[in-house]
N, C-alpha and C positions, 0 to 999 in steps of 0.2 A: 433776795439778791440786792445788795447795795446799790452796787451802781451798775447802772446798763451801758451800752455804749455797743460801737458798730462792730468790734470784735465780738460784742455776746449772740449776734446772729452769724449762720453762717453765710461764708465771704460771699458765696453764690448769690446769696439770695438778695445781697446789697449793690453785686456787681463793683467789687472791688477791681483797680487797676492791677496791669499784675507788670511787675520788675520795675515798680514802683513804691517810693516810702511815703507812707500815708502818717501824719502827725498830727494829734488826737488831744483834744483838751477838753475845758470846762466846768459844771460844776453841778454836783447831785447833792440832794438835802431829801431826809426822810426822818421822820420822827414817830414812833411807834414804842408802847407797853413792852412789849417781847414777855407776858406774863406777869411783871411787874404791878404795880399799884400808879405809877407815874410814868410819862413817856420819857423815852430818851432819843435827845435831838444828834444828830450823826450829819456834819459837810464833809463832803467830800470830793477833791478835786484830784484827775489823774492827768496824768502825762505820758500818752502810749505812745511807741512809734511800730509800725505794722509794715512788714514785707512781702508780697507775694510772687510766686512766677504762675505758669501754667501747672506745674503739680505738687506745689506745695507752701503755704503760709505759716508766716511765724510771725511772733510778738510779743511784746515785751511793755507794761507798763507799773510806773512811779509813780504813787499818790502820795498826798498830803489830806491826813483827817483832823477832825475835831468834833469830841466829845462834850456832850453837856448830859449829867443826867443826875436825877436830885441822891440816887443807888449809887453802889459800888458796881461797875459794870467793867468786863474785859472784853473787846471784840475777838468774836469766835469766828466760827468758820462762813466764809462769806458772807463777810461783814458782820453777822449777827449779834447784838448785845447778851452777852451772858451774863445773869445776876451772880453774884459772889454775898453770898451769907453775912452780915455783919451791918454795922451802923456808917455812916459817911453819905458823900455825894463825890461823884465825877466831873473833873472840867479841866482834859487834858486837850493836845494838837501836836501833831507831828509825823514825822515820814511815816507811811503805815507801812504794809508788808508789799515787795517785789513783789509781781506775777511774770512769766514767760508761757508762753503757749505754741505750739509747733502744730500744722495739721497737714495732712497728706491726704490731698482728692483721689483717694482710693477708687472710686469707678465714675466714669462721664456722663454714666446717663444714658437713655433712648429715649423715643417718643411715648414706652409705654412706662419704660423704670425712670426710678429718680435719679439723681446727682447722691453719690454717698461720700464724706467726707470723716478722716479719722482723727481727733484730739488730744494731743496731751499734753496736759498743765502742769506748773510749778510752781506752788509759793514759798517764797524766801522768805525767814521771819526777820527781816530787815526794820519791822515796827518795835516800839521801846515797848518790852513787856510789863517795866513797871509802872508804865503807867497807863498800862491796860491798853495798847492800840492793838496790842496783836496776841497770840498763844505764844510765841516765842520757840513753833514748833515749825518743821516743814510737811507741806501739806502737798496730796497729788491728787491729781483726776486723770481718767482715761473715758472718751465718750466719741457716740459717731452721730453724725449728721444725715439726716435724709431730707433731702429738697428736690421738688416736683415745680414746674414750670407748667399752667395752664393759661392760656393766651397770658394778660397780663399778672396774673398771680405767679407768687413763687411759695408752695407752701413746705413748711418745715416743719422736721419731728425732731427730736435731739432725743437718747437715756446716753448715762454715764452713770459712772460708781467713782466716788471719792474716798481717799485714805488720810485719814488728820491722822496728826501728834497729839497724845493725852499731854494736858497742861498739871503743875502742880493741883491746880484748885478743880479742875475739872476733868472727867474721864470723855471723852468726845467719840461716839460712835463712826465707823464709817459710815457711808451710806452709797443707796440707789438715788439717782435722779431724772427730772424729765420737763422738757417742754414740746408744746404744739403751737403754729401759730400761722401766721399769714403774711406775707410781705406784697402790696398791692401795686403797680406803677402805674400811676395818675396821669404821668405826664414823662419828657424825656427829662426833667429836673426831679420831679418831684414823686416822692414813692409814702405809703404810710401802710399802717398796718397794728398788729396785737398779735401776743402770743403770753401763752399759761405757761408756768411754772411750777411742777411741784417738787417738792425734797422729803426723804423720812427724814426722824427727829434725829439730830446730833448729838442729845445726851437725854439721858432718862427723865428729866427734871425740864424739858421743854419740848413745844409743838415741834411739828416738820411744816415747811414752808409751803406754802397755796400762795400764791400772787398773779393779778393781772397786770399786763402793760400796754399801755397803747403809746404808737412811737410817730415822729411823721419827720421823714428825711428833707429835705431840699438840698440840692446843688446850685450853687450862689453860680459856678461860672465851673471851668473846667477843671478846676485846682481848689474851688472852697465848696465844703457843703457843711450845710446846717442840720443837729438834729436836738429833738426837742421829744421826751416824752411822761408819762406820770405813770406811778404803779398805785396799786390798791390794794392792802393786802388784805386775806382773808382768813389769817390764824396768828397765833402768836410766836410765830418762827419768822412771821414777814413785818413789815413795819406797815403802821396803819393806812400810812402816807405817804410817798414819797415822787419827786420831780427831779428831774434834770434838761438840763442845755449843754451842745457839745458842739465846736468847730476840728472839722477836719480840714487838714492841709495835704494838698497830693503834690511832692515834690521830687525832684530826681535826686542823683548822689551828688550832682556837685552845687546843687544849689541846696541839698543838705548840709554840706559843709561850710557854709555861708551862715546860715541858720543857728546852726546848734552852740556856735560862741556865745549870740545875743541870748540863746534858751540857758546859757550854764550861768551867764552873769545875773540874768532877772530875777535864777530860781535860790541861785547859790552865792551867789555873791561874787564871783571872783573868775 
């Protein structure tokens, strides 16, 4: 998985505000073979903004990537570098692909069941396909949530099934997926934790994903939090290496309105 961020846990477990918009930045870097002979280095910055109530979140985030890799590579299905056959090097940057995500807290919970939460994703191929940031295909997932509160723990299960677009150059398998992990709270700021990742392979000619992540939240104040984490991967579907740092903003709607002029001139120009 590329990039992490407090959308790839679920809301429960981070204690998301709810009838509030949460604005999501920062910046992930992983550089990993993906099979290869040489790595290939991948930044990546998004721009999510997240809504929730009490029975239901949605979300929606804009990145900006860039590519270095000495191969012909296309980013495949989350984020993963795909080799493309032939001679050359890579060294593109630019909008990569839309995501939206919708989830509905399908059941509350007891003391003895979990929290179950239901997913579904959407990628836009909004990335320039020619020069490889994206499939230039639309991609889906459908997946549930299970999260369990034990004093201060919050532990989570996640499987889901994804459905890609076959690319000119590449045939891309659907697949199952899965994580398990842990979300700890330390403190009333401060929360950290890990959680495993796996994925089957996405195309016959490469691994399925194994990756560790360890993450660590802090809340700066009632409105900022900080989060910070590093993955490790452990096959050639995940990158060898990979870190990020992320600020969230929790703001209402009219002080969203205020906001998002000075986000369209910094990011867009105008």
């Amino acid at each position: 998985m590329m990039f992490i961020s407090m959308a790839s846990l679920p809301s429960h477990a981070i204690d998301l505000p709810s009838r509030h918009v949460v604005i999501t930045s920062g910046m992930d870097f992983s550089t990993g073979k993906y099979g290869a002979d040489e790595s290939t280095d991948i930044l990546y910055i998004p721009l999510t903004f997240k809504y929730g109530t009490d029975q239901w979140t949605s979300g929606l985030t804009i990145p900006w990537l860039s590519i270095e890799s000495p191969g012909e590579v296309i980013i495949g299905p989350d984020g993963q570098p795909l080799p493309i056959p032939g001679e050359g090097s890579t060294s593109e940057s630019g909008l990569g692909d839309i995501t939206a995500s919708f989830t509905w807290f399908a059941y509350p919970g007891t003391e003895t069941l979990p929290i179950v939460d239901v997913t579904g994703r959407i990628k836009l191929p909004t990335a320039d396909e020619d020069k490889g940031l994206g499939t230039g295909e639309i991609d889906w997932a459908l997946e549930s949530d299970l999260v369990k509160g034990i004093d201060n723990h919050s532990l989570f299960f996640t499987v889901g099934y994804k459905i890609f677009g076959d690319t000119d150059e590449v045939k891309i398998n659907n697949v199952f997926y899965g994580s398990i992990g842990d979300s700890y709270r330390y403190s009333k700021n401060m929360s950290f934790g890990a959680f495993y990742d796996v994925r089957e392979a996405t195309t016959d000619f490469t691994e399925g994903m194994s990756e560790l992540t360890g993450f660590l939240s802090y809340r700066l104040n009632p409105k900022w939090r900080l989060m910070s984490y590093l993955v490790k991967g452990f096959s050639d579907g995940s990158p060898d290496f990979g870190a990020g740092l992320l600020v969230s903003r929790d703001t209402g709607f009219d002080e969203l309105g205020r906001i998002l002029p000075s986000i369209r001139g910094d990011i867009f120009g105008f």
